[in-house]
Every structure is written in structure tokens, then in C-alpha cells.
N, C-alpha and C positions, 0 to 999 in steps of 0.2 A: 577622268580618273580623280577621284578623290585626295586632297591634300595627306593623308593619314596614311594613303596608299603609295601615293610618290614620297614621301618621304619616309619609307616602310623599304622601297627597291633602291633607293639612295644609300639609304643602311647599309644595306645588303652588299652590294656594288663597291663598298668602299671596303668593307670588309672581306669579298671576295680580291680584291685587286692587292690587299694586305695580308692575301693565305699563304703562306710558305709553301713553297716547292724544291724539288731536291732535284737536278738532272743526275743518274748515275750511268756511265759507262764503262764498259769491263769489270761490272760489278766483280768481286771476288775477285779478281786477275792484280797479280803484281801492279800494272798495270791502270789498275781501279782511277778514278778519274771522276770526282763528284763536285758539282756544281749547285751552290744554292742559291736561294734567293728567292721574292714574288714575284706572284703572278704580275704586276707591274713591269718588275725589273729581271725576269729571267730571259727575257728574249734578246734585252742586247747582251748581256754578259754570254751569251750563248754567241750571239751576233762575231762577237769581238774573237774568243776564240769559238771555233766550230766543232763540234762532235763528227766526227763520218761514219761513223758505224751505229747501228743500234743502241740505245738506250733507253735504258728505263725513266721514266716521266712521274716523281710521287709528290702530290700537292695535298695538304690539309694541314691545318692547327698544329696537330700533332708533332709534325717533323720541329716545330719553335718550341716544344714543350720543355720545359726544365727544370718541373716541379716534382720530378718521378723519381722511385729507388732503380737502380740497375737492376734487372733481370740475376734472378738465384738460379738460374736452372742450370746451370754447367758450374757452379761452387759446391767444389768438395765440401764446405762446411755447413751445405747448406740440409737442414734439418726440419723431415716435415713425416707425416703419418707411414709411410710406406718404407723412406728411404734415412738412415742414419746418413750423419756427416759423417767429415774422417776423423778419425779415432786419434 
């Protein structure tokens, strides 16, 4: 393998290992119970306490993201072509 190539999957690799993951269970339920962290470090923090039931598993970028506006779409004030805020 070429030198440009291993250190192209070393990239890779580190930056996968430092992708944010979110474990959630009883999503929506009183209940609710979310656990974050990398793919690195979610397996012991899982380890430590354990999930028993079904959950959902969400890993990418995105979940670290913190650069965004909050979603408009359930803001009464919110005002666009079709739809007036509140008055």
C-alpha cells in the first residue's frame, strides 16, 4: 500500500473513532434515557450502566454539531410564504 494511502485510512480511522454517537432508550417516554459519547468511548459508558431493552444507536458529526439555529417549524412566530406568525 502506498504511504499517501495508509496515511489517507489513519485519517479516516481517527476520525471515525472521534464520530459522536448518541445511544437513546425509551425514546419519547417519560422514561427517556440517552447516552452520548464516541465511537471510542460508548461501549464502556454503556458497559458501566447497561440498556436492557431496545434502543436506538445514532453516530455522525451531526449529533456534536453546534453551529445551527433551532428548528422554526412548531414557532408560532415563525413566518414564511404560506404560513403567518401569530398575530
Amino acid at each position: 500500500m502506498k504511504s499517501h494511502l495508509r496515511s489517507g485510512c489513519v485519517c479516516a480511522l481517527m476520525c471515525a473513532i472521534a464520530c459522536s454517537v448518541a445511544v437513546v432508550a425509551q425514546a419519547s417516554w417519560p422514561e427517556e434515557r440517552i447516552v452520548r459519547g464516541t465511537l471510542a468511548d460508548i461501549g464502556a459508558k454503556i458497559a458501566d450502566d447497561p440498556i436492557e431493552r431496545t434502543a436506538l444507536i445514532l453516530v455522525g458529526r451531526a449529533l456534536a454539531a453546534d453551529d445551527f439555529r433551532e428548528s422554526a417549524l412548531y414557532d408560532a412566530d415563525y413566518r414564511r410564504r404560506f404560513r403567518g406568525g401569530a398575530a
